[in-house]
N, C-alpha and C positions, 0 to 999 in steps of 0.2 A: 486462594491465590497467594503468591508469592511480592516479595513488594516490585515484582519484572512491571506489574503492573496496576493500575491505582484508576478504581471503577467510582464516581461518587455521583451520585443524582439528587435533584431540588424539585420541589415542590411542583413548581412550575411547567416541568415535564423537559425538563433540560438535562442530561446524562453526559458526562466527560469519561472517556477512558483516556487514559495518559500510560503513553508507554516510557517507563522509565528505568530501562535497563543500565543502568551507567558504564556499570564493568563490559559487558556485551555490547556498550555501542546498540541497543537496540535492534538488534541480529535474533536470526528465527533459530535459537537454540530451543534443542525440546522443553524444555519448560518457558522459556519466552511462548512457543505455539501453543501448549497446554494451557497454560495462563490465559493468553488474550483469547483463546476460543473458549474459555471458562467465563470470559468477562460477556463475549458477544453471547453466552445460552445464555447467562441471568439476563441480561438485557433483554432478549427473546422474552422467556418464559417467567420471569419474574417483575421487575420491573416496567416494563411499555411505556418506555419514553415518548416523547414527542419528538426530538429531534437527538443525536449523537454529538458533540464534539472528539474529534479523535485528535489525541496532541500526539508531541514525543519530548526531548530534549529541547532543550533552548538551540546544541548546537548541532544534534542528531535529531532528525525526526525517525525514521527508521533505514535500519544496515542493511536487511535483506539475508540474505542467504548465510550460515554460517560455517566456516571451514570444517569444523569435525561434522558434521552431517552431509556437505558436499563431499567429502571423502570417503566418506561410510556408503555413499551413494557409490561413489567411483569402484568400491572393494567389495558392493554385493551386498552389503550387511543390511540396507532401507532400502525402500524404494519413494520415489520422486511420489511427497504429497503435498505441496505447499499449496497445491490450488485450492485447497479445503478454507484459505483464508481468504482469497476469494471470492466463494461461492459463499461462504456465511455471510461474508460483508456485505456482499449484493444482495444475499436477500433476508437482510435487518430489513423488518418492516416498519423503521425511521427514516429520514434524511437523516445521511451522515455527512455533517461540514469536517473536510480535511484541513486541520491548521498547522501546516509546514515551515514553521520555526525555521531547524535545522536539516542538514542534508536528508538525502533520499536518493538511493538508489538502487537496484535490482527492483528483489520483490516489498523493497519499501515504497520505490514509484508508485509501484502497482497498487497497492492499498489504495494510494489516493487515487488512483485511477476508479477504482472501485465505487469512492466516494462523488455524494452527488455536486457537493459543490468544495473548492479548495480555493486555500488563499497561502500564497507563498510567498518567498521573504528575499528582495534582491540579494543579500549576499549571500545566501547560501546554494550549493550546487544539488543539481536535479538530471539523473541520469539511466540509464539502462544497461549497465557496466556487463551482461551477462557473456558476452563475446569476451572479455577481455581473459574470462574464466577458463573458457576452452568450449561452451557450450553454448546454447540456442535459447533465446529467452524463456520465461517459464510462466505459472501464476495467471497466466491467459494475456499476457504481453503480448502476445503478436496480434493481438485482436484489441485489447482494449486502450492501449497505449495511444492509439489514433486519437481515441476520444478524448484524450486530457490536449495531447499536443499536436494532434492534427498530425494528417498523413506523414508530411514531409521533414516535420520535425521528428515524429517517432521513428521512422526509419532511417536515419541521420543518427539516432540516439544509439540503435539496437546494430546498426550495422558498423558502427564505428566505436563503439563504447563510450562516447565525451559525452563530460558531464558538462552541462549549462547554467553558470549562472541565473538566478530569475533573474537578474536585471537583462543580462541576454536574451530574454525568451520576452522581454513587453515588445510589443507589435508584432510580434512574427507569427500569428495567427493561430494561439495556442486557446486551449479552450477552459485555462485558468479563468478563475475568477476576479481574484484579485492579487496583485504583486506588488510589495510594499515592501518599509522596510523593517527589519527582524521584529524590532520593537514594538510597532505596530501591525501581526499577525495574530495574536491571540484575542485582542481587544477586538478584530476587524469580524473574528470565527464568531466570537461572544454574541455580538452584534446581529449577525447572520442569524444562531440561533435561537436568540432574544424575541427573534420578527417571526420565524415559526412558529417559536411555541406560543403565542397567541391564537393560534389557528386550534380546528377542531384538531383529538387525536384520531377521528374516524374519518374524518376528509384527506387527512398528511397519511394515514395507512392507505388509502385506495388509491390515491396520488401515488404515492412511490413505488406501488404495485403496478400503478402504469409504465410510469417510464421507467422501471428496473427490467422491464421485458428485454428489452436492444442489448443491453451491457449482460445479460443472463442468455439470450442467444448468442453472442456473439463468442461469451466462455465458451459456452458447452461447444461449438465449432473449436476453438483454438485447440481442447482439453485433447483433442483427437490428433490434430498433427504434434502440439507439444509435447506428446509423449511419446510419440513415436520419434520425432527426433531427438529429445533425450534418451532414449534407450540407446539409438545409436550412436551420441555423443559421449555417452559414458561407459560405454561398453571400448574407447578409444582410453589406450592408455597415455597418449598426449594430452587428455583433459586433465588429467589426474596432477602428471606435470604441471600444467600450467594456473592450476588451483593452486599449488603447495607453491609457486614462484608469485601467482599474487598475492597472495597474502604473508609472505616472506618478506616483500619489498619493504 
């Protein structure tokens, strides 16, 4: 691994990956995606945590999507696979705590959406910017997004591209865990997985193998429309446009 990203595990059966891409803003450039799906196999197959902590930045937690690869997409060269971060995450057979320091938006939502429990930070924004791009959410967003912020919020999110404040988002029926402030987000994640790893590691694997069912069917449904409306959203040369004008701004 590159230092995009920083895997360190204790005794106790507690595992941090910290995504710390500074220059990248924490953006899925191919070695950010090589990297952190390098950190979730050793976690898999070497390691077996008890629980994950997943950080980012103090003032990013993750960018999501990154311009030369949504280009590369628009001009044929790749094709659309970010779901693969996704599907790893959902089925780490740990509890993964999301601690959302800083922003999060596209497929950086999504991660935490992925995760089983998150704790976010009133002043930072939390969003689903993928419209703004020219295209159709991605990463299993149409499906999983419900589960962090509840119907009305996610489609509010995906259909408008505004990004929300956490302090905006206390009471509005989201399915955060906790929402505090910046400072106190990493101490709150800590805390979280302090009180798992007490538990067996063969009771917290069978457990998360239960409830990872929902959010792993709910993918594998989305995986079929999102790609079919990404093909036809990128195959439109106004996405292309409106990628090169957002990220211009």
């Amino acid at each position: 691994m590159t230092n995009k990203i920083e895997l360190k595990t204790e005794a106790n059966g507690i595992a941090r990956l910290r995504m710390q891409d500074e220059d990248g803003q924490n953006c899925f450039s191919e070695e950010f995606v090589r990297d952190f799906l390098s950190g979730l196999e050793e976690l898999e197959t070497r390691v077996r945590p008890k629980v994950l902590v997943l950080s980012g930045l103090p003032g990013v937690f993750c960018g999501g999507a990154e311009k030369r690869n949504l280009l590369d997409i628009c001009d044929g060269r790749i094709q659309v696979k970010d779901l693969v971060l996704s599907e790893r995450l959902l089925n780490l057979p740990c509890p993964v705590v999301a601690a959302m320091e800083g922003h999060a938006v596209g497929g950086g939502l999504v991660l935490a959406a992925c995760s089983d429990m998150v704790v976010a930070a009133r002043e930072s924004r939390y969003g689903a910017v993928f419209m703004s791009l020219g295209f159709t959410p991605g990463m299993g967003c149409t499906q999983l997004l419900a589960e962090l912020m509840g119907p009305n919020i996610a489609n509010e999110m995906m259909y408008t591209a505004k990004c929300f404040k956490g302090r905006e988002l206390e009471g509005r029926g989201t399915q955060i865990n906790y929402i505090l402030p910046r400072a106190g987000v990493m101490a709150k994640a800590e805390n979280l997985a302090l009180q798992i790893s007490e538990k067996s590691l063969k009771s917290l694997s069978l457990l998360k193998q239960a409830l990872s069912v929902k959010k792993q069917t709910l993918l594998a449904a989305a995986r079929v429309q999102e790609d079919v409306m990404h093909r036809l959203c990128f195959s439109d040369p106004e996405t292309r446009k409106r990628i090169a004008e957002f990220y211009g701004r």
